[in-house]
Wavefront OBJ file of the C-alpha trace (Angstrom):
o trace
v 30.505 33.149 131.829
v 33.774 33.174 133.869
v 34.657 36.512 131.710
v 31.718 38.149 133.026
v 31.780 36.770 136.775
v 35.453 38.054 136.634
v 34.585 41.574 135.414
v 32.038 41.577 137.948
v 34.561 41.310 140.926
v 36.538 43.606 139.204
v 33.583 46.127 139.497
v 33.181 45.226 143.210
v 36.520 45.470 143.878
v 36.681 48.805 142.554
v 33.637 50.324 144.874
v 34.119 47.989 147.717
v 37.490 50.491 148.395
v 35.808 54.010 147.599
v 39.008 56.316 149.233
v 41.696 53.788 147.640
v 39.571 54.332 144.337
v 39.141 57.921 144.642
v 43.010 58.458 145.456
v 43.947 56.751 142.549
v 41.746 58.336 140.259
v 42.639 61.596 141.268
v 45.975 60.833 140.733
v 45.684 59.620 137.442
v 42.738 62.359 136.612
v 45.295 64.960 137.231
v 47.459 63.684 134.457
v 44.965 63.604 132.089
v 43.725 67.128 132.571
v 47.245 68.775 132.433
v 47.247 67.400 128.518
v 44.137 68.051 128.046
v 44.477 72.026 129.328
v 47.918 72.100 127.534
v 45.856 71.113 124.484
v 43.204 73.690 125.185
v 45.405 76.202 126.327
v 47.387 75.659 122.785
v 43.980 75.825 120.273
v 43.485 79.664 122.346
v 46.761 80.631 122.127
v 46.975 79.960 118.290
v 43.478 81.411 117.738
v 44.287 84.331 119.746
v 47.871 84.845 118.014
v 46.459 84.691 114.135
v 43.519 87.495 115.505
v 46.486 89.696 116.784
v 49.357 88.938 114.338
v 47.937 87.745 111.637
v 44.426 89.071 111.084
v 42.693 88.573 107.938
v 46.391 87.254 106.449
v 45.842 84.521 108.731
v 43.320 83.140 105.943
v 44.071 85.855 102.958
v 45.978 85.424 99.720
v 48.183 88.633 98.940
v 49.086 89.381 96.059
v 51.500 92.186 95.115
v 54.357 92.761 92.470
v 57.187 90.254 92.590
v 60.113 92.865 93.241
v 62.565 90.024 93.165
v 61.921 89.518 89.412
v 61.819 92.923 88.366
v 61.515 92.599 84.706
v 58.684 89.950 84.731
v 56.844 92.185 87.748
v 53.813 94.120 86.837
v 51.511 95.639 89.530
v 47.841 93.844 89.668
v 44.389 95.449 88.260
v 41.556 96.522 89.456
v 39.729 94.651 87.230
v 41.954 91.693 88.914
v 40.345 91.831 91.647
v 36.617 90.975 90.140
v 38.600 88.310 88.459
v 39.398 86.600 90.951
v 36.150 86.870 92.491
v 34.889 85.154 90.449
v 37.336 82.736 89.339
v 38.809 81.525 92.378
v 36.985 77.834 92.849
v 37.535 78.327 96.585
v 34.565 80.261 98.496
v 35.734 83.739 99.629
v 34.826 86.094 102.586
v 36.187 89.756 100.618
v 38.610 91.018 98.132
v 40.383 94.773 98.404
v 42.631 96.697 96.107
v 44.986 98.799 98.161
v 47.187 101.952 96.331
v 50.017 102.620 99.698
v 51.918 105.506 100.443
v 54.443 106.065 102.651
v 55.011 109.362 104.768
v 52.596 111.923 102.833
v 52.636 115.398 104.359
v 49.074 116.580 105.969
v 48.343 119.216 108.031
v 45.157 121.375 109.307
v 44.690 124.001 111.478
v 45.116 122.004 114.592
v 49.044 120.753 113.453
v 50.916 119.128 110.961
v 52.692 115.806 110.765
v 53.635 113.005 107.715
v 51.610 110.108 107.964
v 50.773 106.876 105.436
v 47.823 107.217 102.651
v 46.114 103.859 102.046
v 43.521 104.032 98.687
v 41.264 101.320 99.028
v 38.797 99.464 96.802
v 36.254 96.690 98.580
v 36.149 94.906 101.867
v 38.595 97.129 103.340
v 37.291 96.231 106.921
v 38.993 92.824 107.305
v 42.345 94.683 107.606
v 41.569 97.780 109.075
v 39.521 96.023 111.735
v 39.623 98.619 114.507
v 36.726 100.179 116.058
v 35.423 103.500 115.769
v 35.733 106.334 117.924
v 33.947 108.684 116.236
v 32.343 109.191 112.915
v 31.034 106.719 110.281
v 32.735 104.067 107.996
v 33.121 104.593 104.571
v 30.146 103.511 102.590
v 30.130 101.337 99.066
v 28.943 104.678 97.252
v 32.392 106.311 99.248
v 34.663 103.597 97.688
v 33.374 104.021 94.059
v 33.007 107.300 93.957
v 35.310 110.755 93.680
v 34.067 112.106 97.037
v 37.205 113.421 98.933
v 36.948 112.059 101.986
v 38.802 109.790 104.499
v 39.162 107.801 107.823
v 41.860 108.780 110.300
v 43.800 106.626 112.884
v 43.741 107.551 116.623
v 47.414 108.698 116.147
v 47.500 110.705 113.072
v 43.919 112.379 114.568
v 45.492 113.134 117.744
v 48.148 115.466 115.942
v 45.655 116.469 113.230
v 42.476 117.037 114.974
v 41.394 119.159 117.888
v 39.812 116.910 120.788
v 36.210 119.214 120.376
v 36.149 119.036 116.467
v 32.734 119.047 115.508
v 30.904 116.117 113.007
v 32.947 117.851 110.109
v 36.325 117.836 110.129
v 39.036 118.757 107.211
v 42.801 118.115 107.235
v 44.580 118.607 103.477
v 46.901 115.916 102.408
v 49.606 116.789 100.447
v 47.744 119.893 99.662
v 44.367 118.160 98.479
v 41.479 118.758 100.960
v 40.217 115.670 102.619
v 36.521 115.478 104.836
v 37.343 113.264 107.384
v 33.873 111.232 108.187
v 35.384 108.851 110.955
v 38.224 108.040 114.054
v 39.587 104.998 114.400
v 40.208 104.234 117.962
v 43.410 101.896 118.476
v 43.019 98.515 117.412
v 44.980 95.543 119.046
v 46.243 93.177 115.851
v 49.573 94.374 114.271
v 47.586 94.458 111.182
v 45.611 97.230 112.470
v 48.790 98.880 113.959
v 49.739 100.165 110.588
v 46.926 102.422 110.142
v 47.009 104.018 113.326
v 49.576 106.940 111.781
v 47.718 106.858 108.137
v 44.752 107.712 106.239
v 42.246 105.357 104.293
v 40.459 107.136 101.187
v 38.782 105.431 98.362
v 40.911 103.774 95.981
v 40.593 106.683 92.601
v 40.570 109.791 95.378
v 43.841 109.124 97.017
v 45.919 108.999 93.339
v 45.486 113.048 94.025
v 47.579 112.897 97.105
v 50.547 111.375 95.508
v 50.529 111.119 91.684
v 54.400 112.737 92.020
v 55.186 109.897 94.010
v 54.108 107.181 92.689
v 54.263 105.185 89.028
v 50.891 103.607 88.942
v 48.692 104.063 86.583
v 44.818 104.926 87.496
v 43.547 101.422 87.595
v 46.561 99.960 89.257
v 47.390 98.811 92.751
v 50.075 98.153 94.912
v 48.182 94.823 96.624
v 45.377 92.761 96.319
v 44.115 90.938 99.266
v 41.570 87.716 98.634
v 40.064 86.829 102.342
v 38.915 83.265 102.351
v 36.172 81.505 104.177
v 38.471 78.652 105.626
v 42.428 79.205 106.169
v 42.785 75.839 105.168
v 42.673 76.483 101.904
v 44.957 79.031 102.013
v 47.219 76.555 99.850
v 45.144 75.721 97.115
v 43.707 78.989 96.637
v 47.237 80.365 95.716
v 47.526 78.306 93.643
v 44.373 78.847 91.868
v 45.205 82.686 92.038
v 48.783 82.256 90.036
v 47.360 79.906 87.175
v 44.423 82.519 87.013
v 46.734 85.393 86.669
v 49.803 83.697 84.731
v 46.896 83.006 82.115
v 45.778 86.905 82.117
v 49.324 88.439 81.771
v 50.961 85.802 79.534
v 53.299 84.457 81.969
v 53.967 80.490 81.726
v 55.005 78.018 84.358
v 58.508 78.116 83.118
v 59.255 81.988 84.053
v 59.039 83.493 87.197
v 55.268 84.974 88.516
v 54.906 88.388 87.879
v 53.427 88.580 91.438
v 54.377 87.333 94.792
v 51.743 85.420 96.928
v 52.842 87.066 100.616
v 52.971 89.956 102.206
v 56.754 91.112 102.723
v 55.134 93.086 105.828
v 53.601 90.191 107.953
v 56.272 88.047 109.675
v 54.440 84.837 109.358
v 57.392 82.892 109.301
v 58.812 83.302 112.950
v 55.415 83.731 114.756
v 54.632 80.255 113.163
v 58.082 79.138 114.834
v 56.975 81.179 118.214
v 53.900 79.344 118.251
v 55.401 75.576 117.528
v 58.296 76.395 120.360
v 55.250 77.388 122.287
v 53.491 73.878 121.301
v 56.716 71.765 122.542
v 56.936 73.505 125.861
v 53.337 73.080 126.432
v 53.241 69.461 126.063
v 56.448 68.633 127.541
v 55.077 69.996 130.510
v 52.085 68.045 129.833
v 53.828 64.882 129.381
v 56.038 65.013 132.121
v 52.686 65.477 134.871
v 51.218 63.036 132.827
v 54.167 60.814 133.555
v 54.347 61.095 137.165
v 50.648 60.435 137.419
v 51.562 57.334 136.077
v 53.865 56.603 138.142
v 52.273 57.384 141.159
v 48.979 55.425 139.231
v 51.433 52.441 139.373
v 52.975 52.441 142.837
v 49.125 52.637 143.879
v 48.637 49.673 141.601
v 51.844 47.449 142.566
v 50.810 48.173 146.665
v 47.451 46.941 145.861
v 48.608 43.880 144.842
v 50.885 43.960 148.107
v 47.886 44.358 150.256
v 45.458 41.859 148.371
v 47.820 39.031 148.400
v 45.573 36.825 150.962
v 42.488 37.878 149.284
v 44.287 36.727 145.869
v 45.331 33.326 147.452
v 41.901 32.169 148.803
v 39.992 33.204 145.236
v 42.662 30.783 143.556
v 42.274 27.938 146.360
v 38.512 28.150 145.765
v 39.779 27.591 141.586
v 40.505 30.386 140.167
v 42.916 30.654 137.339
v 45.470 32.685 136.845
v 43.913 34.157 133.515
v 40.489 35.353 135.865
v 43.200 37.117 138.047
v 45.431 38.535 135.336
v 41.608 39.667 133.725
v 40.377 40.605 137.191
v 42.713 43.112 137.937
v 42.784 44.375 133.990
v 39.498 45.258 134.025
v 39.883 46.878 137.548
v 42.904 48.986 136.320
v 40.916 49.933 133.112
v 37.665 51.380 134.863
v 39.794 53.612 137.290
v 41.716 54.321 134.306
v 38.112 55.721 132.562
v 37.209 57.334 135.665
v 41.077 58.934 135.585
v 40.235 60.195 132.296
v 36.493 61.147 133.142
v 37.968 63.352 136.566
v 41.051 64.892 133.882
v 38.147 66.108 131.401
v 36.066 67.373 134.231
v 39.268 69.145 136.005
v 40.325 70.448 132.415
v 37.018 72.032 131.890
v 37.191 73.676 135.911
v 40.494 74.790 135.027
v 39.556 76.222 131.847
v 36.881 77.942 133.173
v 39.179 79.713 136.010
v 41.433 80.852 133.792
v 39.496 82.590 131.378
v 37.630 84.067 134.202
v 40.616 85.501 136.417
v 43.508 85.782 134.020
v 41.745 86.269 130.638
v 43.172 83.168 128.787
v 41.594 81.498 125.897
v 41.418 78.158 126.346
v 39.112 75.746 123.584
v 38.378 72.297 124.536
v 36.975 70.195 122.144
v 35.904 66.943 121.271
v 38.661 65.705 120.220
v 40.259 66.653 123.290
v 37.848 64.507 125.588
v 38.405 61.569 123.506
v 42.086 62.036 123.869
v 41.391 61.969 127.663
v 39.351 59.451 127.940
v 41.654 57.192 125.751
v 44.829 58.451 127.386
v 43.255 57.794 130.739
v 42.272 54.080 129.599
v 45.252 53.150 128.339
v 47.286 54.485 131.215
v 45.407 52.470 133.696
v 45.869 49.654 131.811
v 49.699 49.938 130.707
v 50.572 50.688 134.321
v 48.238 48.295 135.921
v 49.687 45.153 133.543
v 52.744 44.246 135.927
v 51.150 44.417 138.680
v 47.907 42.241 137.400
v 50.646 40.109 135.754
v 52.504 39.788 139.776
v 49.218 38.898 141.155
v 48.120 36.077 138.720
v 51.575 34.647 138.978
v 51.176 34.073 143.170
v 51.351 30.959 144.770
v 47.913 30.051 146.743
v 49.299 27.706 148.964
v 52.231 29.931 149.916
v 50.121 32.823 149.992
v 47.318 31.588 152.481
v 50.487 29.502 154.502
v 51.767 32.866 155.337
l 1 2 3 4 5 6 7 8 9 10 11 12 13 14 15 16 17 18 19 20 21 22 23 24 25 26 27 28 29 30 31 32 33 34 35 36 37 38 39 40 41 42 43 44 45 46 47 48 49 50 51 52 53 54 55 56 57 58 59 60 61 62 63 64 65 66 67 68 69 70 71 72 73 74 75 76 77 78 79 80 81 82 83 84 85 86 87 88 89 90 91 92 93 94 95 96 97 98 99 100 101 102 103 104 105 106 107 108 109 110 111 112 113 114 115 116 117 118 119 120 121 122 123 124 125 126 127 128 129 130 131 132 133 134 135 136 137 138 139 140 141 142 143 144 145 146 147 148 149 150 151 152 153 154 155 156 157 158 159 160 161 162 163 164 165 166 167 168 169 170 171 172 173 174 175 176 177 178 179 180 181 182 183 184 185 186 187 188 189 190 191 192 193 194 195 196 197 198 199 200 201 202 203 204 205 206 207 208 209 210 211 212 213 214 215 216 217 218 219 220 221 222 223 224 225 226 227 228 229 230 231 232 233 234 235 236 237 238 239 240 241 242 243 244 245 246 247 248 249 250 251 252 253 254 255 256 257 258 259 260 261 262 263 264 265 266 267 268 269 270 271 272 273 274 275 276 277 278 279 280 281 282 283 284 285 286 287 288 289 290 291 292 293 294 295 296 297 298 299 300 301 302 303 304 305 306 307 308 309 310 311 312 313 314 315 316 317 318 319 320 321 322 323 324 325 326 327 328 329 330 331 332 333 334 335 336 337 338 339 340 341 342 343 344 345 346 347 348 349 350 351 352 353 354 355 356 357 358 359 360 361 362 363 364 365 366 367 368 369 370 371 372 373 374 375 376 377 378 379 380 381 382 383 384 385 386 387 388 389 390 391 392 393 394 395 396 397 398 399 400 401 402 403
């Protein structure tokens, strides 16, 4: 029972000094909720940067022709696209065939100015996720069928389009009339920053705007973009998508893919090194305010022991060991190490909540990021509280109550 009598002093020990308690909890707390808010402040920031850099890509496989293999490259099908639909073992959000081209002449009677032509085929609102400022989307029966018309970014409309043009408006690219049915308004990804200064028609209509420019046949396509349900799989789905196509077009493992499995476009590359030199700051910050609450956790600590040294000396005279002291002051040190953690999670979430609120900041806290608290809280009022635990057990009752 001497565990449990020992814990129990512990406990008292811990409320019979409520400001010494609260002090040292705070100090700790604040530790705890600087790693916890870098953590939370990290999970925004990379949510936020895939939804403005990397849009759909952020969880799409794109495929395209493999220019650096030029005699193995072939541009992918139509009909590719319902193949891997349906062949892909990982589950899928939308597919899209795009035809691109760059800097097409189109004017009206408002002005004139070259802009980019994007033909599209399926779920062509995961990329060109802006809202509307006018108009209507373009509908399934659109996309499949030979209707000539079109949806306009807020830049190409502003040179193309009179502010007080009615529910019908006409601009002719590259000669070949063009209803346009809907305004994009600006959009803030980068993804949706190319079609601000372009034109989206369905996939067959826009091969009239630039047959003399371009070498695909009817059912071809410049890219092919598979959204998936989870970005995690990401890997494993491009993987799926080579073997599937290798098999349709003959190539083997041993040659080169007639495709390429990336979008030269979309810098993925450095804005995943942006957001890992953003990850190191963050908790090096984190760490070093988690340090000097230990610190200051442990001064607290090692002038506690200072104080207590009488009260130390007559619990050993009455026969304490040194083990119940050594446990005594363990157990003490862990529950204000809890409570640390407890005050960091509950500061965190205060601290979250500002921020959003005044600056705008994302910040996600989740449960994994309370345990971390809570455990990094426990263990740091335990570490830290060890030597001094360890000084008071090792005190000399008869010396002590002598002086």
């Amino acid at each position: 029972m001497r565990p449990l009598h020992d814990a129990a002093l512990a406990i008292w020990s811990v409320t019979s000094r409520p400001l010494r308690s609260a002090l040292m909890v705070l100090i700790l707390g604040t530790g705890v909720a600087a790693v916890v808010l870098s953590i939370g402040i990290l999970q925004g920031f990379s949510v936020e940067i895939e939804r403005l850099s990397y849009g759909a890509y952020a969880r799409s496989v794109v495929i395209s022709p493999n220019f650096y293999a030029p005699e193995r490259a072939v541009s992918p099908q139509l009909t590719d696209l319902d193949r891997l639909r349906d062949g892909l073992p990982q589950p899928i959000d939308g597919a899209a065939a795009w035809r691109i081209a760059r800097r097409i002449p189109a004017q009206s009677l408002h002005g004139r100015r070259d802009i980019d032509v994007y033909g599209v085929m399926g779920d062509y609102r995961f990329e060109a996720d802006m809202p509307l400022a006018s108009g209507r989307l373009l509908s399934r029966e659109d996309l499949q069928g030979s209707r000539r018309v079109c949806l306009l970014g807020h830049q190409a409309a502003g040179d193309l389009l009179p502010r007080d043009a009615g529910p019908l408006r006409r601009i002719r690219v590259n000669g070949i009339s063009c209803d346009v049915v809907g305004v994009f308004a600006p959009g803030d990804t980068r993804l949706a920053a190319r079609f601000a200064d372009a034109v989206i028609a369905p996939f067959h209509v826009t091969a009239r705007y630039f047959t003399a420019n371009t070498s695909l046949a009817p059912g071809e396509a410049d890219r092919l973009t598979v959204v998936l349900r989870n970005r995690d799989d990401l890997h494993s789905a491009t993987i799926s998508a080579d073997r599937l196509l290798r098999r349709q077009y003959g190539a083997p493992l041993s040659q080169a893919s007639p495709f390429l499995y990336a979008d030269p476009g979309a810098p993925v590359a450095s804005l995943e090194q942006q957001r890992t030199l953003i990850a190191r700051l963050l908790f090096a910050i984190a760490a070093i305010s988690l340090a000097a609450a230990v610190i200051g956790y442990g001064a607290n600590t090692w002038s506690a022991v200072t104080m207590r040294r009488r009260d130390i000396g007559l619990v050993m005279a009455h026969g304490a060991y040194p083990g119940d002291i050594f446990l005594q002051f363990s157990v003490e040190n862990l529950l204000l190490g809890l409570a640390g953690g407890l005050a960091g999670m509950a500061m965190a979430v205060a601290g979250g909540a500002v921020m959003e609120s005044i600056w705008g900041w994302t910040v996600i806290l989740d449960l994994d990021a309370f345990v971390l608290a809570s455990a990094v809280g426990a263990a740091a009022g335990f570490v830290s509280g060890v030597i001094p635990a360890y000084r008071a057990a090792m005190l000399d009752p008869s010396i002590v109550v002598r002086n």
